[in-house]
N, C-alpha and C positions, 0 to 999 in steps of 0.2 A: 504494500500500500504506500508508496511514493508519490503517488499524486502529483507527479512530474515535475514535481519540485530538484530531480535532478541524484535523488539517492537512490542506492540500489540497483542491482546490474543495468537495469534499460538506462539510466543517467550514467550509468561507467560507462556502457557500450557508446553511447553520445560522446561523452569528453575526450574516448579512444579515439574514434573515429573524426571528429572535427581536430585534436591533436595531429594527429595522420595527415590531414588533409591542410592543414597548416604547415607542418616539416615538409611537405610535400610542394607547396608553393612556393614558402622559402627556401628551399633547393632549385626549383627552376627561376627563379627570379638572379640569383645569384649565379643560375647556369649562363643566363641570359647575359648578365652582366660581366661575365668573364669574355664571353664569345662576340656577344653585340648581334648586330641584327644581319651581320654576314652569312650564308648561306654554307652547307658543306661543300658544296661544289667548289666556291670561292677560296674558300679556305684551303682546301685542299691544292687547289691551281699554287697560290699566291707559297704554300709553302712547301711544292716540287718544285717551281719555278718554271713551269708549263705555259704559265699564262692563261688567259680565257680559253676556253675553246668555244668554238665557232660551229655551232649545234640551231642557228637558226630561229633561237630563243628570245623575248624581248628580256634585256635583263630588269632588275627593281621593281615587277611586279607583284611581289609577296610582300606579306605582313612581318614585321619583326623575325625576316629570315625565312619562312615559308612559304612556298608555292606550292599551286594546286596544279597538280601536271594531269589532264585529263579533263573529266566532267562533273563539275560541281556539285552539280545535283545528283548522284551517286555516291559522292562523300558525304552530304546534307543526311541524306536517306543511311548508309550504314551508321554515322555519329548517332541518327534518332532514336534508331534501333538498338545500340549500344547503352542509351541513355534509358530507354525501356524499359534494357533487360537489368541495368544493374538497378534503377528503382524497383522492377518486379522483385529481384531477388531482397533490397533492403526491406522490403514491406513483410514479403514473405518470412526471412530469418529474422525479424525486428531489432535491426542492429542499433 
């Protein structure tokens, strides 16, 4: 009888879980911040010493390093479905 005031396994499973999801951001913000917003491709080029290569590509299309290489709406649609199933499973196992 916690009354969601936050004791008792279900408020542990919460503060695990939002803990989690905290160390979690602050790790890729910090990944973020080491690397910057250059892509692996670039990085990779810049340090063999290759250069670009010449793939036909518009560069600086992506968001903080990421491009969508393909059809949007097929990543839209599996992210949804991702998103779904890990709510189906949190409701279901009541984490």
């Amino acid at each position: 009888m916690s009354g969601g005031t936050g004791a008792g396994p279900e408020g542990r499973g919460r503060l695990v879980f939002i803990g989690l999801v905290l160390i979690a951001g602050i790790v890729a913000l910090l990944a973020y911040a080491a690397t910057g917003p250059v892509g692996i491709e670039d990085r990779f080029a810049s340090a063999t010493g290759t250069g670009p290569h010449d793939t036909g590509e518009e560069g600086g299309s992506g968001v903080a390093g990421f491009t969508l290489e393909g059809q949007p709406i097929l990543y839209s649609a599996v992210l949804l479905l991702l998103i779904i199933g890990c709510f189906a499973l949190y409701r279901k196992y009541a984490l």
